[in-house]
C-alpha positions in Angstrom: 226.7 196.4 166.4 228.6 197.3 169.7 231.9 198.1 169.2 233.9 195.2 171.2 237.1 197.1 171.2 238.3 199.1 174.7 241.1 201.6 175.0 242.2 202.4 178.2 245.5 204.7 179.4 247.1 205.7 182.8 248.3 209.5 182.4 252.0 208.9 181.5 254.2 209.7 184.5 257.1 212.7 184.8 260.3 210.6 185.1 262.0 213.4 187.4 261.8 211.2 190.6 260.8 207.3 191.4 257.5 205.9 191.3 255.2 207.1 193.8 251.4 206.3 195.4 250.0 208.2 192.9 251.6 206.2 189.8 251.0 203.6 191.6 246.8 204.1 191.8 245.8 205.3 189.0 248.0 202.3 187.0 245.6 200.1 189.6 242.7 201.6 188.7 243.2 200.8 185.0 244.4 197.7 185.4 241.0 196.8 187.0 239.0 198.4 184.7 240.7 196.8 181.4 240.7 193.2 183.3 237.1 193.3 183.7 236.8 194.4 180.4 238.3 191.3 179.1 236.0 189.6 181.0 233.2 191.3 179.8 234.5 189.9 176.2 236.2 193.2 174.9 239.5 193.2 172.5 241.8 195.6 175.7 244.7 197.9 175.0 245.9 199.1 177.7 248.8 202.2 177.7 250.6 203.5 180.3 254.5 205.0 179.8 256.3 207.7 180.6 256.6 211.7 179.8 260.3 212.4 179.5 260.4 216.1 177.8 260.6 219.5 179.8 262.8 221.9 181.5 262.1 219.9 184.8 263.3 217.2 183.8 266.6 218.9 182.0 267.2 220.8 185.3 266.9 217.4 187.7 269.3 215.8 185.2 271.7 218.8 185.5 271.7 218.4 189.6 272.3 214.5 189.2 275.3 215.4 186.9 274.1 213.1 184.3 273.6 213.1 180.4 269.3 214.3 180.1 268.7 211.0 178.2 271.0 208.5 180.3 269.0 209.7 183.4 265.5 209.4 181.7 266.5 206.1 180.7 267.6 205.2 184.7 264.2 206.9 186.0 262.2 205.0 183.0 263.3 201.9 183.9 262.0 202.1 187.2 258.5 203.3 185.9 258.7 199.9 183.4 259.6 197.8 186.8 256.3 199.5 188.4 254.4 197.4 185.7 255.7 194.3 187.2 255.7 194.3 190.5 252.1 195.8 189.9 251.4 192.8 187.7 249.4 195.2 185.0 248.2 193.9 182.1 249.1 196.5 180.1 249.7 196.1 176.2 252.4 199.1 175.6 254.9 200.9 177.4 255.5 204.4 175.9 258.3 206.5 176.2 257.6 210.5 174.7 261.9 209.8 173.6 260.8 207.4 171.2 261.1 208.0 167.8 257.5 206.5 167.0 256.3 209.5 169.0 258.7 212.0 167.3 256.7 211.5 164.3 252.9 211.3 165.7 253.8 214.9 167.6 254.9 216.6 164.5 252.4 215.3 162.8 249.8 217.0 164.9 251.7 220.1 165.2 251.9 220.4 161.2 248.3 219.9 161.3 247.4 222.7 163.4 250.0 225.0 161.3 247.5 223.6 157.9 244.4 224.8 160.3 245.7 228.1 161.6 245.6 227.4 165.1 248.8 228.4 165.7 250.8 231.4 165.1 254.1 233.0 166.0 254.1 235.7 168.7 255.7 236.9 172.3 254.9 235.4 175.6 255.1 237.1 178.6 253.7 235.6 181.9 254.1 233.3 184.8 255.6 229.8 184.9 255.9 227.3 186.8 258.9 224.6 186.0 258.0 222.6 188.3 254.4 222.3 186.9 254.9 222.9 183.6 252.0 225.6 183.8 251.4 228.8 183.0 249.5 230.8 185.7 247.4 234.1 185.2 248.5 237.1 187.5 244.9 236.2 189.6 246.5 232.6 190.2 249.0 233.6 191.7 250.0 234.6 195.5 253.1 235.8 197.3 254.6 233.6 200.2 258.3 234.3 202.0 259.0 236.8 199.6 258.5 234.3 196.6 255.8 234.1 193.6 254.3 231.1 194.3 251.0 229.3 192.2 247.9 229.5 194.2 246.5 225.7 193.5 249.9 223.7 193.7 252.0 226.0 195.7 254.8 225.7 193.1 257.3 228.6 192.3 256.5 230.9 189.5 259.0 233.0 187.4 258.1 235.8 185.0 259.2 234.4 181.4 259.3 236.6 178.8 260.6 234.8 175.1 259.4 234.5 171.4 256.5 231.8 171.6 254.6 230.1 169.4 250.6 230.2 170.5 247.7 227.8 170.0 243.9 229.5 169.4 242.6 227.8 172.4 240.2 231.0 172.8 238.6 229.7 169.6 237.4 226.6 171.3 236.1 227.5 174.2 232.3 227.4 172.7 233.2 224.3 170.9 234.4 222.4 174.3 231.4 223.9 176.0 228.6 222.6 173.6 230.7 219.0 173.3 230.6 219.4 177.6 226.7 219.5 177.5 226.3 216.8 174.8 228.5 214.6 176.6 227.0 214.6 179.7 230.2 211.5 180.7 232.7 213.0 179.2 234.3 214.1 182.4 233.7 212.0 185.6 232.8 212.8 188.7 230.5 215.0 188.0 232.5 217.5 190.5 235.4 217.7 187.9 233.0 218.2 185.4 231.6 221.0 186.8 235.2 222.6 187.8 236.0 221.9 184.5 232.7 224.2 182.8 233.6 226.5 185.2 237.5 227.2 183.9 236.2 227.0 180.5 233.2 229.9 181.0 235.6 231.8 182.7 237.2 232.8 179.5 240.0 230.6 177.7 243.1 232.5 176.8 245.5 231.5 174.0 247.8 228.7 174.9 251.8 229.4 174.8 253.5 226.2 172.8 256.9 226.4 172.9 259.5 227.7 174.6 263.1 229.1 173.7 265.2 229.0 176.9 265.9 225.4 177.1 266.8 222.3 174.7 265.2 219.1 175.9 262.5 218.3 174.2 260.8 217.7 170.7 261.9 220.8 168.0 259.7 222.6 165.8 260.4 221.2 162.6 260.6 224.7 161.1 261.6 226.2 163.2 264.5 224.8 165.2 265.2 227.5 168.5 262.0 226.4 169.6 261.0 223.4 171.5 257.4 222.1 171.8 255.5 222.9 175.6 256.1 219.9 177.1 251.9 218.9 177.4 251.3 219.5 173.7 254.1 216.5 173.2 252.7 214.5 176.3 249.3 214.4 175.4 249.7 213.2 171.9 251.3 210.1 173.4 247.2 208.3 173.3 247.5 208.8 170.0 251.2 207.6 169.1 250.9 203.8 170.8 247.9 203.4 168.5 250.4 203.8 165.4 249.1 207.9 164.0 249.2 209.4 162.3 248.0 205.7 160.7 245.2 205.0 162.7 243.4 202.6 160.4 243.9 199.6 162.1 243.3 200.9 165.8 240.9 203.6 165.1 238.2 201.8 166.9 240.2 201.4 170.1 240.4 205.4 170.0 237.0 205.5 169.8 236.5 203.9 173.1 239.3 205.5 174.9 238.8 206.3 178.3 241.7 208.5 180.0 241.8 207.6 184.1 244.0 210.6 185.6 244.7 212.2 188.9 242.8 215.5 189.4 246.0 217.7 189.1 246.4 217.1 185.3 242.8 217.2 184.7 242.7 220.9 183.0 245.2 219.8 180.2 243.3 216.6 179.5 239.5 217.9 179.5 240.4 221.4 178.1 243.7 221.9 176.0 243.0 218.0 174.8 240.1 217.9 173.0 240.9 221.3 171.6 243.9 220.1 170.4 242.0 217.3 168.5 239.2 219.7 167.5 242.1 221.7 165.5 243.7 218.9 164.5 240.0 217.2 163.0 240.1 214.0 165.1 238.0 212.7 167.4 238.1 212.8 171.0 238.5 210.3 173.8 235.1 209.1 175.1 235.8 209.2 178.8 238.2 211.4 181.2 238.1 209.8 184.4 239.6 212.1 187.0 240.9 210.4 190.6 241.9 212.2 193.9 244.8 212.6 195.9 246.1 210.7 198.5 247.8 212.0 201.8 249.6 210.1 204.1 247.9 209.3 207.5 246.5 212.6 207.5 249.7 215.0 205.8 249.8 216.0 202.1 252.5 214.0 199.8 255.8 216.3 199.5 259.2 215.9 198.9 259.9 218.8 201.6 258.1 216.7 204.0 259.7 213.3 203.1 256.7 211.3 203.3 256.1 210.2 199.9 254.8 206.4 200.2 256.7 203.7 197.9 254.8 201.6 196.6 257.4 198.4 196.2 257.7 198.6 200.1 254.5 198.3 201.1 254.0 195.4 198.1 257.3 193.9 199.8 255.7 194.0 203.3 251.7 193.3 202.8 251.4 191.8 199.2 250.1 193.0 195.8 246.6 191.9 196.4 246.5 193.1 200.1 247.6 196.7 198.5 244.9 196.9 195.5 242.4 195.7 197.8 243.5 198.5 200.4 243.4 201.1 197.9 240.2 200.3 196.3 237.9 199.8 199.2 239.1 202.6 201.3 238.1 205.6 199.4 235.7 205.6 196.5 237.1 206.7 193.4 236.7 210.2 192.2 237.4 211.5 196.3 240.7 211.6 198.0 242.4 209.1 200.7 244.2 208.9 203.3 247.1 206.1 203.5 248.1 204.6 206.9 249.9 201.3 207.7 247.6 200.5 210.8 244.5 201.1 208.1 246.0 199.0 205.4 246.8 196.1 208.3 243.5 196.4 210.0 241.5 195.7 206.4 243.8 193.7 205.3 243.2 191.5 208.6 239.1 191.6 208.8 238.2 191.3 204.9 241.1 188.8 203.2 242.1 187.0 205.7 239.2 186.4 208.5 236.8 187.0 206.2 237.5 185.3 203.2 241.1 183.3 203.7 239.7 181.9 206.6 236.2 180.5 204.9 238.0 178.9 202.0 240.4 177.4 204.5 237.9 175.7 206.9 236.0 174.6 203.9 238.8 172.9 201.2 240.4 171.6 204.8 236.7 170.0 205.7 235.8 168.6 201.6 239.4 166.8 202.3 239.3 165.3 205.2 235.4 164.0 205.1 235.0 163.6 201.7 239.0 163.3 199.9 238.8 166.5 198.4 235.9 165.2 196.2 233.2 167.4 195.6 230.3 164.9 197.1 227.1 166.5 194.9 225.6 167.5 191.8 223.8 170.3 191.7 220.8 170.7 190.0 218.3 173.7 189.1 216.4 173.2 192.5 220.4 174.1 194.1 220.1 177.2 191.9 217.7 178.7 193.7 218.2 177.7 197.1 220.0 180.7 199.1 223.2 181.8 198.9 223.6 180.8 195.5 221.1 182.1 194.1 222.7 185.8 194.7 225.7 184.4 193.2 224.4 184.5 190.0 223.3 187.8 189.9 226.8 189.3 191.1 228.4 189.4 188.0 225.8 191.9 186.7 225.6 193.9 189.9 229.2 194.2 189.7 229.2 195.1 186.0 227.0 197.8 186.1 229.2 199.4 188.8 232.8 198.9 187.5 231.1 200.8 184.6 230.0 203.0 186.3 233.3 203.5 188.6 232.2 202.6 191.3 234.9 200.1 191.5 234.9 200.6 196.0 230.9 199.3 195.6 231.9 197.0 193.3 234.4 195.0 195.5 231.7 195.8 198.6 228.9 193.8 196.3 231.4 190.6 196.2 232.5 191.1 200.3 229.2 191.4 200.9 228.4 187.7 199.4 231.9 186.5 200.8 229.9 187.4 204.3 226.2 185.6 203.5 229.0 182.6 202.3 230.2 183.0 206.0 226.6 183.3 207.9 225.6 180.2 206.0 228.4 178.3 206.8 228.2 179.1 210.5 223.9 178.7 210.6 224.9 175.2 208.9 227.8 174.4 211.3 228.9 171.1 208.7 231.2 169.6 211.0 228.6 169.0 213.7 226.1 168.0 210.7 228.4 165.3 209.3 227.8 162.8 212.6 224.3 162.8 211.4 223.1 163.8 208.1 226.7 163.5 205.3 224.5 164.0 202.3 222.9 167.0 203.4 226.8 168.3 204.7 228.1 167.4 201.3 225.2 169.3 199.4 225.8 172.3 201.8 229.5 172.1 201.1 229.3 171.9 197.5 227.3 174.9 197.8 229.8 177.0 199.7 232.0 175.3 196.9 230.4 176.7 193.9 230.1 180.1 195.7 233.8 180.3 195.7 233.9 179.7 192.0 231.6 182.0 191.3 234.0 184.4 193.7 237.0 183.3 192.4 236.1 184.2 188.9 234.6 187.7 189.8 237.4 188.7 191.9 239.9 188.2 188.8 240.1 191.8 188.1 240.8 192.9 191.5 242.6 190.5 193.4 244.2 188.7 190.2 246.9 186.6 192.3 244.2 185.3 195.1 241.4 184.8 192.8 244.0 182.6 190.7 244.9 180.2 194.1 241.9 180.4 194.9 240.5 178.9 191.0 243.4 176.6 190.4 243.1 175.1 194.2 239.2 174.4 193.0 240.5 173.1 189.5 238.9 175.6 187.7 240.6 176.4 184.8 
């Protein structure tokens, strides 16, 4: 029997500055993805939260002047409004300050002391603070005088401290035979390959903790250290779904799907499921890895100032006119680029002339020749006359792709039927047909009618607060 239990998770986001674009898309991109779950009949849980741990964030707390935890709380909150205004349907919020967590963290860590994947020795390297990444001396470059990391351009020190070390050498066959067996593990396929790649390259052992700062989650034995701030993040999947009891969720974790943004996608597709190897518990299913966006045509950086906000452009456009933006411009897996004009300009053709404009003319026509009664039954020979007979068969078109992730073809496969909605209505032209024939105008209307059910329904997922109008203005519950 198919397990009809879904776990999905947003990465949890690094509380050192507000909500971005970013936190924003990928939070979209799972909300869609567990809505159309529930559709498809599946028992959701849905986490998203927030990584609060690190020298990063100790250090942006020391240059706001404010107690570490009092300003993870501030930033926190911010992330939990996100939810809101994004109208997820998420079941958890989870915060890595929690005490819940506390206990799921050392619980793994104790079990990788029991397996011997981790030992005591000296690290000595480069690292990045403002990654919270160690680099190899081949990753990184000089620029201005400054060590700087070769793939995010981030400063670099040369640390040099007592470390604890996780065997992640000893995986790197492991990962690479699960890589092959799992042929979905990691999605796109591009990832995958990067990911292969890294791994064959030669996987060195991973430093764990660090002794040079205070905010974070101690060793339990060993108190002067503090945990590296991934190996307490990452364990967070497994925390909202109650380990180290996972009896009554286990199921859920077994159909966990991780959607990320490309950055982060090393520490979830390699030091992850070699974490949970050691620790003798099983890995997600799926690690879904997104692009990047840039804005109209610039990277994202604080330096530049350019970072997009999210609750302004909801303010100005609207929730649905923003997930629609985002999910038909790019496909998912590639990055985009974010412009106003873009955003308007769809915004304009597909929701409002497109669509808004059909359901208008119609529901404004039903009520003024027929008093908002639909005026006939259909019957199996309706069924099959066109363009309802496509209608029936866009549910499963659209299925197969929102499983597949192509959520961008997936919206396109429903605009595409909004359109042959459009052509029929205009080939028909009702309002000159109701002088003559008002039985064949009320069959073509309750046509066009059901067609907007069926869209209504399908578009529930995506465009949750037009889809909703759009159901409760036909009575549909």
């Amino acid at each position: 029997m198919a397990n009809k239990n879904f776990y999905i998770t947003t990465p949890i986001y690094y509380p050192s500055g507000n909500p971005h674009m970013g936190h924003a898309y990928s939070s979209i991109i799972a909300d869609i993805i567990a809505r159309f779950k529930k559709m498809e009949g599946l028992s959701v849980y849905f986490l998203t939260g927030t990584d609060e741990h690190g020298l990063k964030i100790q250090r942006e707390a020391e240059k706001n002047k404010k107690d570490v935890k009092l300003f993870c709380d501030e930033i926190s909150k911010k992330f939990e409004e996100l939810t809101k205004t994004l109208n997820l349907s998420n079941n958890d919020f989870i915060r890595t300050t929690e005490k819940r967590h506390f206990k799921s963290v050392n619980e793994i860590w104790n079990r990788l002391i029991k397996s011997g994947d981790i030992y005591l020795g000296k690290y000595s390297g480069w690292y990045s603070v403002s990654d919270e990444a160690y680099y190899d001396e081949d990753e990184i470059i000089e620029k201005n005088g400054k060590k700087i990391s070769q793939t995010s351009g981030s400063a670099v020190d040369w640390v040099e401290e007592e470390s604890y070390f996780f065997k992640l050498s000893a995986f790197q066959n492991k990962l690479l035979d699960h890589y092959k067996k799992n042929k979905d593990f990691i999605l796109p396929q591009s990832r995958r390959n990067e990911v292969i790649s890294f791994v064959k390259s030669g996987l060195k052992d991973l430093s764990i903790s660090r002794t040079s700062f205070k905010w974070g989650i101690n060793v339990e034995k060993n108190s002067n250290h503090i945990m590296y701030v991934w190996i307490d993040a990452l364990v967070n999947y497994l925390t909202s779904l109650g380990y180290p009891d996972l009896k009554k969720k286990k199921e859920y974790w077994d159909e966990c799907i991780h959607i990320i943004g490309k950055d982060i996608l090393k520490f979830h597709a390699v030091y992850w499921p070699a974490m949970l190897m050691a620790a003798n518990l099983p890995l997600p299913r799926r690690i879904f890895a997104h692009g990047w966006w840039t804005n109209e045509g610039k990277k994202i950086s604080k330096s530049l100032g350019n970072a997009i906000d999210p609750n302004k452009i909801i303010n100005t456009y609207g929730l649905d006119q923003f997930r629609y933006f985002l999910l038909r411009e790019v496909t998912l897996g590639q990055d985009g680029d974010f412009s106003e004009k873009a955003l308007k300009n769809r915004v304009n053709s597909d929701l409002s002339n497109n669509f808004g404009n059909l359901v208008q003319r119609i529901i404004k026509f039903l009520f003024k020749n027929f008093e908002g009664v639909i005026p006939f039954q259909l019957d199996s020979n309706s069924l099959n006359n066109h363009p309802l007979k496509d209608s029936y068969f866009l549910f499963s078109k659209v299925e197969k792709l929102i499983n597949n992730f192509e959520l961008s073809k997936g919206i396109d496969e429903i605009f595409i039927f909004i359109s042959s909605l459009n052509k029929f209505m205009d080939e028909s032209e009702p309002w000159n047909m109701i002088k003559s024939d008002k039985e064949l105008t009320g069959k073509i209307l309750t046509e066009l009618i059901e067609g907007f059910r069926v869209i209504g329904i399908i578009l529930q997922p995506f465009l949750p607060i037009a889809s909703k109008l759009l159901l409760d203005t036909l009575n549909i519950d």
